[in-house]
C-alpha positions in Angstrom: -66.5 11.8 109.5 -62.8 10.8 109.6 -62.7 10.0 113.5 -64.9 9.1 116.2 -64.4 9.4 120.2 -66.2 6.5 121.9 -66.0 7.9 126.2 -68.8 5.0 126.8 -66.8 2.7 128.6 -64.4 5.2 129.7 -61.3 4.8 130.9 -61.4 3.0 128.2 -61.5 5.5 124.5 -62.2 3.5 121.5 -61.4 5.9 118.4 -63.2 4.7 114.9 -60.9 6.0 111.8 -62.4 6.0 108.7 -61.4 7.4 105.5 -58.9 10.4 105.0 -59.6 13.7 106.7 -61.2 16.8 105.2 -60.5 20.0 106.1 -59.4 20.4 109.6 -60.5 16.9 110.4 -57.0 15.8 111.7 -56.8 18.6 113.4 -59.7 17.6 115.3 -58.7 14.3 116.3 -55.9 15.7 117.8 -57.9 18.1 120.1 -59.9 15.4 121.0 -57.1 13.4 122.2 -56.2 16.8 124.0 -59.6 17.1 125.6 -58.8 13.0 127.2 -55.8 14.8 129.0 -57.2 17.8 130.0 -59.8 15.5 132.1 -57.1 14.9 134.1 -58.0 11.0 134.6 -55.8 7.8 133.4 -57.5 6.1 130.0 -56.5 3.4 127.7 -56.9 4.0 123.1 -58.4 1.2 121.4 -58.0 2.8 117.5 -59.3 1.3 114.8 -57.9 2.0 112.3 -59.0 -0.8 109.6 -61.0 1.3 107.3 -58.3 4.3 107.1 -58.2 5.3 103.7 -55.3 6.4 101.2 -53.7 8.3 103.8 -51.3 11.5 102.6 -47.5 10.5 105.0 -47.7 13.9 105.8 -50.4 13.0 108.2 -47.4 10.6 109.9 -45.1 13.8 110.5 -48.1 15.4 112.0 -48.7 12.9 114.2 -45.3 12.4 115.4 -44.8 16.1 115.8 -47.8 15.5 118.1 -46.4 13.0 120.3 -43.2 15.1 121.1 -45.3 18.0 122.1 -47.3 16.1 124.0 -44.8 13.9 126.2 -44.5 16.7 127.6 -47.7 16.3 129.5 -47.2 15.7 133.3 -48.9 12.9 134.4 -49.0 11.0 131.3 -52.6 10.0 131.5 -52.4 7.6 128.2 -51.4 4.1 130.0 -51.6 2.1 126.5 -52.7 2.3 123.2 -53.8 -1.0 121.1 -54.1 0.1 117.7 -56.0 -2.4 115.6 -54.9 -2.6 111.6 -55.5 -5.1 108.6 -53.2 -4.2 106.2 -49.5 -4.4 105.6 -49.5 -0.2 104.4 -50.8 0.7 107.8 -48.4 -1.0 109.8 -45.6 0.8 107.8 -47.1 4.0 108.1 -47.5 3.4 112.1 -43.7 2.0 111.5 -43.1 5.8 110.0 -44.7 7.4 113.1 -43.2 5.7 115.8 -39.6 5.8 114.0 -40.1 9.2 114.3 -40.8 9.7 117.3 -41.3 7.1 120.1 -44.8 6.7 122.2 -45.5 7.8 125.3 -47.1 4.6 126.4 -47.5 1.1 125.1 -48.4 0.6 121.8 -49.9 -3.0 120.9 -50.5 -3.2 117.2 -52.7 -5.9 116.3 -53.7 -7.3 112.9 -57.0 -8.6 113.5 -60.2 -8.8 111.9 -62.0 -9.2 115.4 -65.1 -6.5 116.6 -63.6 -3.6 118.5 -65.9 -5.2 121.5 -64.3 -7.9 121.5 -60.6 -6.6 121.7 -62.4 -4.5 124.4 -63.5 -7.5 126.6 -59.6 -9.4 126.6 -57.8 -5.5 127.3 -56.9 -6.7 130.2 -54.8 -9.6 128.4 -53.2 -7.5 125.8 -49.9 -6.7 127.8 -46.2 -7.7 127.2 -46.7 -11.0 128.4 -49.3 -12.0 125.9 -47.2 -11.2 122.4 -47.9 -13.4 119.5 -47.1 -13.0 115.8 -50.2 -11.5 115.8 -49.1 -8.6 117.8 -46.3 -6.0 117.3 -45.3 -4.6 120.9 -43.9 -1.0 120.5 -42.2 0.2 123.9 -42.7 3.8 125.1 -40.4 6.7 125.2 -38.0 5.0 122.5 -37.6 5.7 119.0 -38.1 2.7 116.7 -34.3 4.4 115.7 -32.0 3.8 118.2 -30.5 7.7 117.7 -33.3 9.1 118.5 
């Protein structure tokens, strides 16, 4: 399975990505982000996204086609996204997505080996104030280009 929707600790989603998808896989990530919205309630992503496999780029177009249809949403219930990675081709694929289109919340990419549950437990630390060189803050609404 290429994604999995944790709603345990909800508002708080943690999202498992593993390998590349199959089929209509992507597809269905996306309408599971969809079905967070249509709940009508405020949540925060943790993805992990460590064990992502040789992903196609045409999965990053996808995804940032996704983002400017959905910042169109009103409210925006997504109030920040930390996106755990391990690798240098993940943060430039991220890099692709978000040059492409900016956020809609804030994005805190981490490169981290820690347990998911234990990003979970400091959440409430991961903010602007707390960036290290561990940590890659990318700001809503703006294009990682400054045309766009």
């Amino acid at each position: 399975m290429f994604c999995e929707y944790n709603l345990d600790s909800f508002p708080i989603v943690k999202v498992s990505i593993n390998g590349i998808p199959q089929n209509n896989e992507f597809d269905e990530f996306l309408q599971g982000w969809l079905d967070l919205y249509n709940r009508n309630e405020f949540f925060t992503f943790i993805f992990d996204i460590r064990d992502i496999g040789d992903i196609n780029i045409i999965y990053c177009f996808k995804m940032s086609l996704f983002i400017k249809n959905i910042r169109k949403e009103n409210p925006q219930y997504l109030e920040k996204s930390i996106i755990l990675i391990n690798n240098e081709k993940i943060k430039n694929l991220l890099y692709i997505i978000f040059t492409l289109q900016g956020p809609v919340a804030d994005v805190f990419i981490i490169n981290t080996e820690e347990n998911i549950n234990d990003i979970h437990s400091k959440i409430d630390t991961i903010n602007t104030d707390n960036i290290n060189e561990n940590i890659i803050y990318i700001e809503p609404n703006k294009s990682l280009l400054p045309w766009m």
